[in-house]
KEKE-3310 file (N, C-alpha, C; in steps of 0.2 Angstrom, whole numbers, plus 5000, padded with zeros to 4 digits):
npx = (4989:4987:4984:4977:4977:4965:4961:4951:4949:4947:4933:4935:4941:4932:4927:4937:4946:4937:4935:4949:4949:4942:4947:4960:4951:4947:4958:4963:4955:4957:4963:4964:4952:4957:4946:4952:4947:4952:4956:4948:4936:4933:4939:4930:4922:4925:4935:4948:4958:4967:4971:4979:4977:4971:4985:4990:4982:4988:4999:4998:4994:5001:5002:4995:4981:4979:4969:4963:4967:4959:4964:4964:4965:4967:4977:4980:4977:4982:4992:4986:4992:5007:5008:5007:5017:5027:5026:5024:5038:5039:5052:5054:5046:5040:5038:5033:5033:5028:5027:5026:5041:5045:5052:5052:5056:5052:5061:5058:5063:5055:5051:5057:5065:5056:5045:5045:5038:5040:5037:5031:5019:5013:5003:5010:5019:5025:5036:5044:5052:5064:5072:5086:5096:5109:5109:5095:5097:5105:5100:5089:5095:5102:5092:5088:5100:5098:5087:5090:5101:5094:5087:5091:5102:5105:5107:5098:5104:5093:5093:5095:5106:5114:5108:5102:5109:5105:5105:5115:5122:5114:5116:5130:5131:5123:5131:5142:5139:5133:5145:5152:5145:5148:5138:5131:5129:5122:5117:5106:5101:5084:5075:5078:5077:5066:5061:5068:5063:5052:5053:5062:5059:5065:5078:5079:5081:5081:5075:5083:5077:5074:5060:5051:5053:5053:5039:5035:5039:5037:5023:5021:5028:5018:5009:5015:5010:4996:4990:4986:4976:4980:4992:5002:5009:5022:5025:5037:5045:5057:5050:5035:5022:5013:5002:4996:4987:4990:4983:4973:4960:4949:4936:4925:4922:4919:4909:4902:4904:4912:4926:4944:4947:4959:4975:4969:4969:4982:4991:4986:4994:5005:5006:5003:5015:5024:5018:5026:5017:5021:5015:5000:5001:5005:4996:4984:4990:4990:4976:4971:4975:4969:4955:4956:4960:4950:4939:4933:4934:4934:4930:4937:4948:4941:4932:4914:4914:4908:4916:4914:4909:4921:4929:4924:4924:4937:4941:4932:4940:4950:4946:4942:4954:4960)
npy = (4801:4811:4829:4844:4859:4872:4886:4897:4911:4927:4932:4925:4916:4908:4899:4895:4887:4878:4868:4865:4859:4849:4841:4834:4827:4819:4810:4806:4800:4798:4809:4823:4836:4854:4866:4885:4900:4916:4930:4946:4946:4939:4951:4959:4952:4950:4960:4956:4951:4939:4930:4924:4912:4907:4904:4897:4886:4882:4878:4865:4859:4846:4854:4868:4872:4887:4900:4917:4934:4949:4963:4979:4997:5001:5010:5004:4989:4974:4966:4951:4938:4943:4942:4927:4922:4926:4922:4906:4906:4906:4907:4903:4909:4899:4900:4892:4891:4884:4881:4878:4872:4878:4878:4886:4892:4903:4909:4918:4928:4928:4935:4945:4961:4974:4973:4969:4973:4984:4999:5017:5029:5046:5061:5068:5060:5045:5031:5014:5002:4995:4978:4967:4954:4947:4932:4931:4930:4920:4911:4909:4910:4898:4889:4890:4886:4874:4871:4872:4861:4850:4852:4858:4864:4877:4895:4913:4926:4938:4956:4973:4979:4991:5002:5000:4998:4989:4979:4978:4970:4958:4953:4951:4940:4929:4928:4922:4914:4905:4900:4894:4882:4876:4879:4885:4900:4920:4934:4947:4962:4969:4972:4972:4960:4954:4959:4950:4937:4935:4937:4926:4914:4902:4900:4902:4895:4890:4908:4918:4930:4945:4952:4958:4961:4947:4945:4954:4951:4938:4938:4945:4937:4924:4929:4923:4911:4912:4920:4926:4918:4903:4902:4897:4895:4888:4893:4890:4886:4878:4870:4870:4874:4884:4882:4892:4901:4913:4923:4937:4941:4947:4953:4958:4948:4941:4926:4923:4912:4912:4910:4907:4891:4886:4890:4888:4874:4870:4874:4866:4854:4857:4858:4839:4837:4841:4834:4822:4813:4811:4806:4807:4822:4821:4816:4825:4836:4831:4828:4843:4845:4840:4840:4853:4852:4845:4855:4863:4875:4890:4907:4917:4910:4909:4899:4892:4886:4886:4890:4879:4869:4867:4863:4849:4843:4841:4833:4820:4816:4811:4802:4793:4788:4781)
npz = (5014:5000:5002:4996:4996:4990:4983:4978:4976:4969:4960:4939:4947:4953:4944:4936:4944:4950:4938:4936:4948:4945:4934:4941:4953:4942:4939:4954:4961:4976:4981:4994:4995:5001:5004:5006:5012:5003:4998:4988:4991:5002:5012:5011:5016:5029:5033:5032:5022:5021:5035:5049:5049:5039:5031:5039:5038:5022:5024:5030:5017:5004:4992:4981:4974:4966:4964:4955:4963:4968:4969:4976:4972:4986:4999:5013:5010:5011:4999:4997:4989:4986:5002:5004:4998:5005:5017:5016:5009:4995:4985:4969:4953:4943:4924:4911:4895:4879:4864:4846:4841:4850:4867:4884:4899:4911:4923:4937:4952:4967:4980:4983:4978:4968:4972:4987:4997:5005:5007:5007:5005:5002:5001:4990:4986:4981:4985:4983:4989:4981:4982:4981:4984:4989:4996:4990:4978:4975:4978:4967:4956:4956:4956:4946:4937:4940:4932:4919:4918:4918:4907:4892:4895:4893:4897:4901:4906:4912:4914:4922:4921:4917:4918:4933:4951:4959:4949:4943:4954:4954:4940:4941:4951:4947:4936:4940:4949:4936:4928:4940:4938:4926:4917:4901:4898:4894:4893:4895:4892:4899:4891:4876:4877:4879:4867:4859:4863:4860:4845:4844:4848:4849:4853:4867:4883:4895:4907:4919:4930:4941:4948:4946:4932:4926:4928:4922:4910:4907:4906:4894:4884:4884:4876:4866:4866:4863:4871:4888:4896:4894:4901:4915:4931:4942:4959:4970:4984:4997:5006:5004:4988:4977:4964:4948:4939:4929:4924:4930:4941:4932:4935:4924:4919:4927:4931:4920:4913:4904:4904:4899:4904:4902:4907:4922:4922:4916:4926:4935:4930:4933:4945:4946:4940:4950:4960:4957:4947:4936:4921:4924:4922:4907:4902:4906:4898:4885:4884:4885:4872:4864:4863:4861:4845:4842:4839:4850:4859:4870:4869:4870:4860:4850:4850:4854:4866:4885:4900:4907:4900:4891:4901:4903:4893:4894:4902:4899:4890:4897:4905:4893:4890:4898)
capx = (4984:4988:4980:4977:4973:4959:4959:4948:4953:4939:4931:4935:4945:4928:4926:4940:4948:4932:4936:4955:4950:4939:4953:4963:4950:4946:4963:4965:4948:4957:4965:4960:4956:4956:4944:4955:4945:4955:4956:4944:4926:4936:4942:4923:4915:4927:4938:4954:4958:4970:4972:4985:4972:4973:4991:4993:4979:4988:5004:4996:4995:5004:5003:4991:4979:4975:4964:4966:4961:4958:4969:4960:4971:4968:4985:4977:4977:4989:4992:4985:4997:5013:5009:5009:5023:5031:5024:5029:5044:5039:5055:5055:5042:5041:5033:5033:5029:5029:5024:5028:5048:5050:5050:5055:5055:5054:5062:5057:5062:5047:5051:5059:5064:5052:5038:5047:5032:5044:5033:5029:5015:5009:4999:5015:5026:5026:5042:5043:5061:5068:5078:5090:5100:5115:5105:5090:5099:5111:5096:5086:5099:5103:5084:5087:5104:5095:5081:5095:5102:5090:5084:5096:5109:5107:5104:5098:5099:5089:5095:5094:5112:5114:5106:5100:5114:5104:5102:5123:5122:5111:5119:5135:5129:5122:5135:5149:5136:5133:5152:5155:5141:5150:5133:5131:5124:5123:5116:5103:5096:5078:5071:5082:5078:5058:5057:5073:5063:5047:5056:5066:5059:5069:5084:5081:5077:5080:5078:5080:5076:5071:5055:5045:5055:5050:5032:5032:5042:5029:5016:5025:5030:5011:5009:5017:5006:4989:4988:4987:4970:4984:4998:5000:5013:5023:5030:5041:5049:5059:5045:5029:5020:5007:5001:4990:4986:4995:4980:4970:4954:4945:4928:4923:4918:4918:4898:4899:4905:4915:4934:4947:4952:4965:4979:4972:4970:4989:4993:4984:4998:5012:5006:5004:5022:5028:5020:5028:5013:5022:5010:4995:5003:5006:4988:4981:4990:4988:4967:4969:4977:4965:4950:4955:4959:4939:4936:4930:4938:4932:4927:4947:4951:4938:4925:4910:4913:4911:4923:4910:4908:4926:4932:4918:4926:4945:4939:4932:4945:4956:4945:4942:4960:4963)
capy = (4804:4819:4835:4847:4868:4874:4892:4899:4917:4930:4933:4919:4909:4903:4895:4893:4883:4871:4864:4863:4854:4842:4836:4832:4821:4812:4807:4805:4803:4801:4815:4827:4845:4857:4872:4888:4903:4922:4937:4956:4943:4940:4956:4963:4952:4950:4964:4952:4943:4934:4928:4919:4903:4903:4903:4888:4878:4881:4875:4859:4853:4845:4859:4873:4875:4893:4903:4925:4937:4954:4970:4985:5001:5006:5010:5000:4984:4971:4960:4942:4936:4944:4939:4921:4919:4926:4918:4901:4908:4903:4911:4902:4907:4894:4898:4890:4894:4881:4881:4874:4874:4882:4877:4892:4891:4907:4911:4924:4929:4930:4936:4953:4965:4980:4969:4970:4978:4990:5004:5023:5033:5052:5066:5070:5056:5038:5028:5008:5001:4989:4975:4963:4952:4940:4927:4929:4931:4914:4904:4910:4906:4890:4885:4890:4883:4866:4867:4869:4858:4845:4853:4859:4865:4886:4901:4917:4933:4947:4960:4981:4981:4997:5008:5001:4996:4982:4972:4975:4964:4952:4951:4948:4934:4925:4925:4921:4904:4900:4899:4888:4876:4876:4881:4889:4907:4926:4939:4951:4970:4966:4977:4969:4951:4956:4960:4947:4933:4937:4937:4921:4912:4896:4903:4902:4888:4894:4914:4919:4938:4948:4948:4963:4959:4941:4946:4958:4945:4931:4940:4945:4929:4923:4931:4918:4904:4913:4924:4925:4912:4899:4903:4892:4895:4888:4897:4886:4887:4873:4867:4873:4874:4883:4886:4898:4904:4920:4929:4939:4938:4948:4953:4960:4942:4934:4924:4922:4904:4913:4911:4900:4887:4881:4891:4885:4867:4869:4874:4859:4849:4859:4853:4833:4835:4844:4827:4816:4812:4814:4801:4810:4828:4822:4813:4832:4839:4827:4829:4849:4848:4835:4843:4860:4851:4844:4864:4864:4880:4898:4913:4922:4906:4910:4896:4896:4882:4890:4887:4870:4863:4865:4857:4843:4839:4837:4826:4815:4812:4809:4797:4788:4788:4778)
capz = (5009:4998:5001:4989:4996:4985:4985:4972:4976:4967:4951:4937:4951:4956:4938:4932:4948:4949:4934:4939:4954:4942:4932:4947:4954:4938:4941:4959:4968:4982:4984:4998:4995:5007:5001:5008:5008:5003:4996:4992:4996:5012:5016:5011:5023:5036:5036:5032:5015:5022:5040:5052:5051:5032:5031:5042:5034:5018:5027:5032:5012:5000:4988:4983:4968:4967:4958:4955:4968:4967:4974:4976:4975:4994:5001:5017:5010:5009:4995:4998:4983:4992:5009:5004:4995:5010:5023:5014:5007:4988:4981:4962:4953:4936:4921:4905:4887:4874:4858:4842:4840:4857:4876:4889:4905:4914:4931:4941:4959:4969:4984:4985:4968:4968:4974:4993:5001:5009:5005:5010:5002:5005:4993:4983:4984:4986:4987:4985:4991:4978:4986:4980:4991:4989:4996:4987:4971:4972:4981:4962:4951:4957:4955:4936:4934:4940:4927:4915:4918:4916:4901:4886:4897:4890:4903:4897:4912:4909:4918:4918:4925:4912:4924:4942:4955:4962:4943:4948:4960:4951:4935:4943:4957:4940:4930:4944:4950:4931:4928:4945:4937:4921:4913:4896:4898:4893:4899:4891:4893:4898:4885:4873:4878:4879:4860:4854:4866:4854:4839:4839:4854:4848:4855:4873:4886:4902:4907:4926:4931:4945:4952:4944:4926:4927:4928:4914:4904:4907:4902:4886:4883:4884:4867:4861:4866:4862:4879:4896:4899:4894:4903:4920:4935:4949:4964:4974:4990:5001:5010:4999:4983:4976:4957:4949:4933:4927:4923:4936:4944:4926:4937:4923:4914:4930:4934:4915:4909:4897:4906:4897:4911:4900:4911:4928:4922:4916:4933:4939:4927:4933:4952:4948:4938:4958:4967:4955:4944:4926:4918:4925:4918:4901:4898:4902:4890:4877:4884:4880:4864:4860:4864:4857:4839:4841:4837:4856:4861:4872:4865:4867:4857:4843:4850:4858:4872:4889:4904:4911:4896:4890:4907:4906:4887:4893:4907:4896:4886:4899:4906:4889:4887:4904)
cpx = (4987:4981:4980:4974:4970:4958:4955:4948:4943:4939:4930:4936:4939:4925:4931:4944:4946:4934:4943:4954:4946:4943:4956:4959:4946:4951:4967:4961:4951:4961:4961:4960:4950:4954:4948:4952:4951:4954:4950:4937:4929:4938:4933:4919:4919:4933:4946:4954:4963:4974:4979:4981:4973:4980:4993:4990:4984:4995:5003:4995:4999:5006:4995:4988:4975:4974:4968:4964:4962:4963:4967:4964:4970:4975:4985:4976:4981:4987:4991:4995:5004:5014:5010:5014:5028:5032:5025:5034:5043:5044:5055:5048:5045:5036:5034:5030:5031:5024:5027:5035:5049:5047:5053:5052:5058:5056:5061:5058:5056:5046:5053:5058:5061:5045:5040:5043:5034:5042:5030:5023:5012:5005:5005:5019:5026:5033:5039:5053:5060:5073:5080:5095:5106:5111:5099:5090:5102:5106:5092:5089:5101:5098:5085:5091:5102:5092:5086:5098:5098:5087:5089:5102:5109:5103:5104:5097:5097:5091:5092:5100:5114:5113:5103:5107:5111:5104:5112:5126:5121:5112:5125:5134:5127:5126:5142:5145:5135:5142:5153:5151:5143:5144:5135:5126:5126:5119:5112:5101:5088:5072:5073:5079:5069:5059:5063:5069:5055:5048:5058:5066:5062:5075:5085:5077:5076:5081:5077:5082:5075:5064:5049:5046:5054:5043:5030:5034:5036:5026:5018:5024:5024:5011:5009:5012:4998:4986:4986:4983:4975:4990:4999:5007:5016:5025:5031:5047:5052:5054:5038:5030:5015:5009:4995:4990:4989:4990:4977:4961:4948:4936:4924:4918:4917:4908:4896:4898:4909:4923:4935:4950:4958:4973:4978:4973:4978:4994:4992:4992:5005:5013:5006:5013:5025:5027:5020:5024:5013:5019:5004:4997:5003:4999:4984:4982:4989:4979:4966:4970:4971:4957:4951:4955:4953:4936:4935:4935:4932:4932:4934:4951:4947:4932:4920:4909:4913:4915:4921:4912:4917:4930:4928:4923:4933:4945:4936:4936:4951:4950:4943:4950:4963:4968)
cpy = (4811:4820:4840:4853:4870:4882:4895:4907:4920:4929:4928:4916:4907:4900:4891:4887:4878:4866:4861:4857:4845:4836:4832:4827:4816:4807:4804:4805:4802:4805:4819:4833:4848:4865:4878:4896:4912:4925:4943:4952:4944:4945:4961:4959:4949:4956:4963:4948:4940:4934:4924:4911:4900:4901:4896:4883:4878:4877:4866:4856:4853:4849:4861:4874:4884:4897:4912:4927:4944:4960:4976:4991:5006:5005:5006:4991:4980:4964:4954:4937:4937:4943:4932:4921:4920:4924:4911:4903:4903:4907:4912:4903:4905:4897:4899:4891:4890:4881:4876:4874:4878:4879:4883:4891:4897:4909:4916:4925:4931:4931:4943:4957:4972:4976:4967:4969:4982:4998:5012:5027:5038:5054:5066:5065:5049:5034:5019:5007:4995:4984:4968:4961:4946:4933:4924:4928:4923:4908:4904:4907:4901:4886:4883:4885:4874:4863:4867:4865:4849:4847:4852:4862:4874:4889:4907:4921:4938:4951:4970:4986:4990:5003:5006:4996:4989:4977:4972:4969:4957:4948:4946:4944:4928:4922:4922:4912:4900:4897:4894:4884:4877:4875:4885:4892:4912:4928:4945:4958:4968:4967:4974:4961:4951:4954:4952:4940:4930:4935:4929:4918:4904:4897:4902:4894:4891:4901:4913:4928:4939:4948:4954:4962:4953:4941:4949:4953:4939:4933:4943:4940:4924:4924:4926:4910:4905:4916:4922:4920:4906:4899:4900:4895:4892:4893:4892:4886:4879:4869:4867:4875:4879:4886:4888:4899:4909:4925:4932:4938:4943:4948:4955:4957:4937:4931:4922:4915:4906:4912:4906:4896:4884:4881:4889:4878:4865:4869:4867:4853:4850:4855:4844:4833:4837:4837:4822:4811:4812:4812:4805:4817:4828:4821:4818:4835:4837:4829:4837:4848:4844:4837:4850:4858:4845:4850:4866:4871:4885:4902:4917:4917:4905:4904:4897:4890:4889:4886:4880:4868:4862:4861:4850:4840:4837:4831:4819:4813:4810:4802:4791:4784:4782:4771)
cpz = (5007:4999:4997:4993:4990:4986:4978:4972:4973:4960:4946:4941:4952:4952:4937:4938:4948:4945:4934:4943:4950:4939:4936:4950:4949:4939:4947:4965:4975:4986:4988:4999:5001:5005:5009:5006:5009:4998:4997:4994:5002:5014:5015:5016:5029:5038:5035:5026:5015:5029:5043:5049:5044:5030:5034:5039:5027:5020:5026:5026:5009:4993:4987:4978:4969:4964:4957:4961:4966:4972:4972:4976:4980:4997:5010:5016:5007:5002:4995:4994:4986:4999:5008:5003:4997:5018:5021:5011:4999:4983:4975:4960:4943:4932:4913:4900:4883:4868:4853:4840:4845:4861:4881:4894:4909:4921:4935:4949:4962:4976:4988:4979:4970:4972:4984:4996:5004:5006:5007:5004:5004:4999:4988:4982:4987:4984:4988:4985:4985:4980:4981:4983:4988:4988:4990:4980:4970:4973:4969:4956:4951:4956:4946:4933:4933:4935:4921:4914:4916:4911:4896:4889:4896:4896:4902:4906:4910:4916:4916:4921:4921:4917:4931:4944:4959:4955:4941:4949:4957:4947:4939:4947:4954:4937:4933:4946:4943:4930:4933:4941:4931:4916:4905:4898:4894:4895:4893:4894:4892:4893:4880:4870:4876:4870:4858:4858:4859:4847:4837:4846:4854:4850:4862:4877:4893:4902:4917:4926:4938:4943:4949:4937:4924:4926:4924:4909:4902:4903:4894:4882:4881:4877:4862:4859:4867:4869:4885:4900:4897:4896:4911:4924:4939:4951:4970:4978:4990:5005:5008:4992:4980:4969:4955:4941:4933:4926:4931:4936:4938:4928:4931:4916:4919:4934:4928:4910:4904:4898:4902:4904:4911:4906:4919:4927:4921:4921:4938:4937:4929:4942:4953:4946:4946:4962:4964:4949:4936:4921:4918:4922:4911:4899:4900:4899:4886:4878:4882:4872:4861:4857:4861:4847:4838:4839:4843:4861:4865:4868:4864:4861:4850:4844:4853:4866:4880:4895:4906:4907:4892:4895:4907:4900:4890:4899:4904:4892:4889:4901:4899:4888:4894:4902)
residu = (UNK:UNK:UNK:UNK:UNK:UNK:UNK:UNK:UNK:UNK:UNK:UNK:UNK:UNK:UNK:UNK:UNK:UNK:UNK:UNK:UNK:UNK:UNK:UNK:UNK:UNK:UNK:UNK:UNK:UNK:UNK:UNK:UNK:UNK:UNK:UNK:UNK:UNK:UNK:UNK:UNK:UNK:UNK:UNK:UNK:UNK:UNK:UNK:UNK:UNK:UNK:UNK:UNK:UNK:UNK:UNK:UNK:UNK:UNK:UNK:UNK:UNK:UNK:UNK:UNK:UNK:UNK:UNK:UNK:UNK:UNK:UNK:UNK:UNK:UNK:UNK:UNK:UNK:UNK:UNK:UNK:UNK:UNK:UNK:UNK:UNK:UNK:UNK:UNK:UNK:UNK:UNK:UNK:UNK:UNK:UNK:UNK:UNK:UNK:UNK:UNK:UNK:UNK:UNK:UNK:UNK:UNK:UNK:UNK:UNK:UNK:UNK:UNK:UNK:UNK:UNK:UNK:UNK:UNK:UNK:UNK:UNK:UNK:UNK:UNK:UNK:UNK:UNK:UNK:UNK:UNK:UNK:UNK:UNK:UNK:UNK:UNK:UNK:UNK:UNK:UNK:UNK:UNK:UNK:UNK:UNK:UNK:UNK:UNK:UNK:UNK:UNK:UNK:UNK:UNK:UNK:UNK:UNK:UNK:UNK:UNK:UNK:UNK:UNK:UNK:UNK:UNK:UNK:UNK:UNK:UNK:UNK:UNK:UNK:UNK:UNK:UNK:UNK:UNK:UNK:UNK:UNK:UNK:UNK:UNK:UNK:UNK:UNK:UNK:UNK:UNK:UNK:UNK:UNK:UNK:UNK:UNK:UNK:UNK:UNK:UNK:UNK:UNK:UNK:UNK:UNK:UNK:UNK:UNK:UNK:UNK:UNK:UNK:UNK:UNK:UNK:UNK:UNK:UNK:UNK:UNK:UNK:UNK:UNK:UNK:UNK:UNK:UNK:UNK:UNK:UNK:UNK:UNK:UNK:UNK:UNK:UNK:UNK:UNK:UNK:UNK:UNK:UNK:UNK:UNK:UNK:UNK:UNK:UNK:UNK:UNK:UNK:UNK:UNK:UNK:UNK:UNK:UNK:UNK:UNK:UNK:UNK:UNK:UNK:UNK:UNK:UNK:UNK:UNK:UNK:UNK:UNK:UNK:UNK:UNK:UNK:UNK:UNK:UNK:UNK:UNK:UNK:UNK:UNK:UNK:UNK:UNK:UNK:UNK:UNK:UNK:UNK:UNK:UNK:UNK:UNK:UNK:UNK:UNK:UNK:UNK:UNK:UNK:UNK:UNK:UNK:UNK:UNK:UNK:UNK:UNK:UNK:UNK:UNK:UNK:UNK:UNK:UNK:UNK:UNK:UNK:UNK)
# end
């Protein structure tokens, strides 16, 4: 039996996830999910938002749908987000922009970078270590060179070799494994690639980055395909899964019925395409497009459906669609 971890995290996650996990079992009633509870609720009523015990249960499934959470700026509290992705070791994280005359597939390291957690903080000075490694540089690149490969074959590296000694490292480790894989690449100044990826996004297929420039890229890159409530991720390890939305937990619309769920639902689509379901991934996309040109949209997208009744409508048309 697949399982399926349900983490609905805080804020929208506990909208916008439900409707994720609906799709999935119009699809798959019998899939088995495994509600996983984490984050600042859990750290507000237990003091922990995220335990040894959650980590293992998340271990025990087949991959992980997972909502936003929250990160509070106490210099006491650890990141949810970066504890997992380091206790399963999810070093790729994937995330796709497609539009009309462009498909990009974003790479991002997701494991060290500036996002380490090797951190010091006092009154006048805080300090985060930036780390780039061999390893974690050649394991990241080869994830990319793969999806090139099975794409259009082109590999864009964004780097900020110009000025840090570690994007050095990373440029050069890239450009020395594209070469052995007799890949087509170059290699861009992140700032550079940021505005020229905007401009003339028909131009790139594959980028792969480091792990704090990946994350800004992403969300850039969003732009392109009507912002961040439709923007969907992996993070994928050797052994583990989990997808998530791009956006954040947005307490400040969350209770409302007003979130776009389109980004978790896509996430949903990026997890049946990971257990092999490319039939069930296509027939929700074709159920968004379908359902957004019925007018049936959210209010970021200029309609007035809210997050239920937009998830109720793409569920029917997948089930009509059967």
């Amino acid at each position: 039996m697949t399982t399926i971890a349900i983490v609905e995290g805080d804020g929208i996650g506990h909208e916008v996830i439900p409707v994720a996990r609906s799709v999935l079992e119009a699809l798959h009633p019998a899939y088995e999910f495994l509600p996983v509870d984490v984050g600042y609720g859990m750290w507000e009523r237990t003091g922990c938002p995220c335990a040894d015990k959650e980590i293992d249960a998340l271990k025990t499934a087949d991959a992980i749908l997972f909502g936003a959470v929250t990160t509070p700026p106490m210099k006491d509290y650890q990141s949810v987000v970066l504890r997992i992705r380091k206790a399963l070791d999810l070093y790729a994280n994937l995330r796709p922009v497609q539009g009309d005359g462009f498909d990009i597939m974003i790479v991002r390291e997701n494991t060290e970078g500036l996002y380490s957690g090797i951190e010091e903080s006092g009154p006048d000075r805080a300090t985060t270590l930036r780390v780039v490694t061999r390893k974690g540089t050649e394991r990241i690149v080869r994830s990319a060179i793969r999806l090139a490969q099975q794409r259009s074959g082109r590999l864009t590296i964004g780097h900020k070799a110009n000025v840090l000694k570690s994007d050095v490292l990373f440029r050069d480790i890239c450009t020395s494994e594209a070469r052995s894989a007799g890949i087509t690449f170059n290699d861009k100044y992140i700032d550079a690639l940021a505005l020229d990826l905007l401009q003339h996004p028909a131009a790139y297929d594959v980028v792969v980055t480091t792990n704090i420039f990946g994350d800004i890229l992403s969300d850039v890159a969003s732009y392109l395909v009507g912002g961040l409530g439709l923007a969907p991720s992996a993070n994928i390890g050797d052994r583990y899964a989990l997808f998530e939305p791009v956006h954040g937990s947005a307490p400040d619309i969350a209770g409302r019925n007003i979130a776009n769920p389109i980004a978790a639902i896509r996430s949903a689509v990026m997890l049946l395409d990971y257990l092999g379901d490319k039939d069930g991934a296509c027939r929700v996309e074709i159920a968004i497009g379908t359902v957004i040109s019925q007018g049936i949209r959210t209010r970021d997208l200029g309609g007035l459906a809210g997050t239920r009744e937009f998830g109720d409508a793409v569920i029917r048309v997948i089930r009509k669609n059967r």
